[in-house]
C-alpha positions, 0 to 999 in steps of 0.5 A, a space after each residue: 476468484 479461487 486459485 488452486 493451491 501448489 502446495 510445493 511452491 516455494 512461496 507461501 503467496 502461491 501456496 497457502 495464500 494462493 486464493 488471496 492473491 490470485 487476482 493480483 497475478 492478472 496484473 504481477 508476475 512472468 505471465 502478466 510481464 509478458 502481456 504488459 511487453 506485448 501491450 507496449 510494443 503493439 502500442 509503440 508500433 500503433 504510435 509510430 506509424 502516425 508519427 510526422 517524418 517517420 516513413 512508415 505507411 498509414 495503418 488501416 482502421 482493421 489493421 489498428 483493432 488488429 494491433 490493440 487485441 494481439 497484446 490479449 495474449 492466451 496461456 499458450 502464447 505466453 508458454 510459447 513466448 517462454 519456450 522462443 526464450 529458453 528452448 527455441 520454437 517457431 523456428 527461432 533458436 533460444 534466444 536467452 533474451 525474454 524480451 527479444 522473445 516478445 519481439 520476434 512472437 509479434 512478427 511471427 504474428 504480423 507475417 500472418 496478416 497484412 502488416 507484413 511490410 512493416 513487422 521490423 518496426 517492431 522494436 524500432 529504435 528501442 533498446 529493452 529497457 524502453 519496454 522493460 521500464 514502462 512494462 512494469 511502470 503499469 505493473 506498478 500502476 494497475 497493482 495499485 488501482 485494482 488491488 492494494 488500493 481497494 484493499 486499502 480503501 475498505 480498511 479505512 472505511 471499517 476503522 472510519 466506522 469504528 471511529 464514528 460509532 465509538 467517538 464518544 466511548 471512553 478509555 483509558 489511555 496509557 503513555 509508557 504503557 501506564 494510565 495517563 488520562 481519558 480519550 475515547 475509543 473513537 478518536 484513537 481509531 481516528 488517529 489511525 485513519 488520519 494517518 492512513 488517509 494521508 498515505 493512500 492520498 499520495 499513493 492515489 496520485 502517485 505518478 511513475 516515471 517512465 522513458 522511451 529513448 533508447 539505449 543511452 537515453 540520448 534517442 539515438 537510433 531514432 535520430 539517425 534513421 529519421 533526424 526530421 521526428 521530434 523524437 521527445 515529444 513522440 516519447 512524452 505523448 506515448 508514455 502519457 497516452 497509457 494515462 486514463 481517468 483517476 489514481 496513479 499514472 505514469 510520467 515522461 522522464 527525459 533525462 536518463 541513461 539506459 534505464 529510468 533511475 527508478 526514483 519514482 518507485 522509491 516514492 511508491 515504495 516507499 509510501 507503501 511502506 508506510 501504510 505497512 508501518 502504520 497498519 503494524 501499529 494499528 495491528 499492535 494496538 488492537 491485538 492490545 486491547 483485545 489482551 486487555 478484554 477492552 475489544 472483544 473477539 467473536 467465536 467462529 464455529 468449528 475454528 480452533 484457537 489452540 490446540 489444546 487449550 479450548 477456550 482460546 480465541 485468539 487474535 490470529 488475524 492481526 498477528 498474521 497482517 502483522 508479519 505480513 506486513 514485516 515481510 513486505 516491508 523488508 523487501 520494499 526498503 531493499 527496492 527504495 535501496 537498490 533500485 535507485 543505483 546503477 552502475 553508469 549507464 546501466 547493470 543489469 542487477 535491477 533486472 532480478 530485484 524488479 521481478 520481485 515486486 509481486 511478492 511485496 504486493 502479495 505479502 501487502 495484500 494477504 496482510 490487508 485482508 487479514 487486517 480486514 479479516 480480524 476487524 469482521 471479528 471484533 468489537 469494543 467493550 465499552 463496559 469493560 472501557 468503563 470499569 478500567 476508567 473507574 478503577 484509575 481515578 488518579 486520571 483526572 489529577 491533570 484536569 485538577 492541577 490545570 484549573 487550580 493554575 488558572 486559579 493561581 494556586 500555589 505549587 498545584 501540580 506538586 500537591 497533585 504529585 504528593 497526592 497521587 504519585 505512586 500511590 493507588 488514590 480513590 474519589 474520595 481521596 480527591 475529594 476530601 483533598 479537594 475540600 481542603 483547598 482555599 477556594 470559591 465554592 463555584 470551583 470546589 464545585 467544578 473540580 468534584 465534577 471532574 470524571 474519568 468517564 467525561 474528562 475527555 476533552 474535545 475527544 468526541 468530536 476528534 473523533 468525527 474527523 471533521 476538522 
């Protein structure tokens, strides 16, 4: 999907980034918003009419397919519903009240048709926050399943192939940024895909809270008009009837004032912000290697990597996903932050942050596909991996010193320290110190086999991913 760029928008997301995150606008943003408070209310009217001791007439099977489509609202009626909220139109006043304004569109609409009758059971009992909340509970929902999941999922499938086709290629791992001992460059891509799998399961059943109950939590316009209803049985079934087949889905919560506590989009938030804290390692790590000529980076006809140095390739992508993900982050925090906390009942100070949340999943998206951008472009250097490995021999003194432990050697890692310690060693260096060891045969033997190209450990088959 191509979206036109406004080049005077205030935001990089609608502006530069316009085509990457048009999609994610079908399911985020006012227009979205709109349609999610038209699809709750149809919702809530198709539900409340079959309600046992609600005297509300039976609606006819026309008049229920008259329901379900009216909440596919065009452009021009979601202008229309903005231009009732802030200029008037269709004979109502501005009503500075967006949701009010949902409201009074639909029974513009019912006036039309045979429901008539009953159009003030629009909104019947609820106060806007019953709306407002499960609104943007599927917001939540549906930007996840069909955005920034997908995208995550293409993400871990790419480093699970690098994992695979590299589980046995050696590298030289450093701690503190200095040589330290082999692994390969399949299990280090390994690391990053456990770490990520572990995140996108708990986002993948993810369950947000949502409520219907009114304007004090307590159901109390809903008794008073008809007391014979079991009002929180008709309030769990309808949040759970917006579930549908696998991925995150919504949960009743009973217990609230005027608004749900939010605590269930902390969790979302906040599991998502460690998939961004993650994927900022991971970004780090590659943008590493590629310095190090370990992963190599492939030219793109016609780009420019600088602009006036030719030659220059540079890891562009991963340093984009890398602020990307810093920015969506930081919003993120502030809505674990904020949103939990509420004055009493309610403020309205959650009102505003909440329509921020498509610029956090847009700053996420734009950063996955640059991420996905950048592993299109590179590959590993296993030679340049083996060179590396060869010119640092002193890796294996760790292999060295555990097996003359095992053989009861005396003081083995302080001879190994006194051999390698800050000093640049070779084979032969090993070798010779090897020689001088008071040992069988068998185990001069095994010792020399020791190599920085297989002192890999059970690297390789880490790398799998079978456990």
């Amino acid at each position: 999907m191509t979206a036109k760029r406004d080049l005077n928008s205030l935001s990089p997301l609608d502006g530069r980034y316009a085509d990457k995150t048009a999609r994610l606008t079908r399911c985020m943003g006012d227009a979205a918003l709109t349609r999610y408070r038209a699809l709750v209310e149809c919702r809530y009217l198709l539900k409340l009419c079959a309600v046992p001791g609600v005297k509300i007439r039976r609606l006819k099977p026309s008049e229920k397919a008259l329901l379900a489509k009216l909440p596919d609202l065009s452009d021009t009626e979601v202008d229309l519903i903005y231009a009732i909220e802030t200029t008037g139109a269709g004979g109502h006043p501005p009503t500075r009240h967006d949701v009010k304004s949902v409201e009074y569109f639909l029974k513009s609409r019912l006036e039309r048709t045979s429901m008539k009758d009953i159009k003030e059971f629009v909104h019947f009992g609820l106060t806007s926050e019953d709306v407002n909340n499960l609104s943007y509970a599927l917001m939540l929902r549906d930007a996840l399943r069909s955005e920034l999941l997908p995208a995550l999922a293409e993400i871990m499938k790419a480093v699970d192939a690098l994992a695979r086709r590299h589980a046995d290629a050696p590298l030289l791992a450093r701690t503190h940024g200095q040589p330290a001992v082999p692994t390969t460059f399949g299990k280090e891509f390994r690391v990053f895909h456990a770490r990520l799998a572990r995140q996108y399961a708990q986002l993948q059943g993810a369950r947000i809270c949502a409520k219907l109950n009114g304007a004090a939590g307590n159901y109390n316009a809903h008794f008073a008009a008809f007391p014979a209803a079991d009002w929180r049985q008709f309030s769990r079934g309808f949040i759970e009837s917006f579930n549908s087949g696998p991925g995150p889905g919504l949960e009743c919560n009973p217990y609230t004032t005027q608004i749900e506590p939010h605590d269930s989009y902390a969790e979302v938030f906040d599991a998502l912000r460690r998939v961004n804290t993650i994927l900022v390692a991971f970004c780090q790590d590659v943008w590493r290697y590629i310095s190090a000529e370990l992963i190599v980076q492939r030219a793109v006809a016609g780009e420019v990597g600088s602009s006036t140095m030719p030659q220059k390739v540079n890891p562009i992508h991963f340093e984009n996903a890398e602020g990307n993900l810093g920015l969506a982050n930081a919003m993120l925090t502030f809505f674990s932050a904020k949103l939990p906390v509420s004055r009493l009942q309610r403020d309205l100070s959650d009102s505003t942050v909440e329509r921020n949340f498509g610029a956090a999943f847009g700053h996420c998206l734009v950063a996955y596909q640059a991420v996905m951008n950048g592993l299109s472009r590179v590959s590993v250097s296993e030679e340049a991996a083996r060179r590396e490995l060869e010119a640092h021999p002193e890796v294996i003194a760790e292999g060295i010193q555990t097996i003359l432990r095992r053989e009861k050697a005396a003081a083995p890692y302080e001879q190994l320290s006194k051999l390698t310690r800050g000093r640049r060693v070779t084979a032969q260096d090993f070798a010779e110190f090897i020689d001088g060891l008071k040992l069988k045969p068998s185990v001069k033997a095994e010792l020399k086999r020791l190599s920085p190209l297989t002192y890999t450990g059970l690297a390789g088959k880490l790398a799998s991913g079978r456990r």
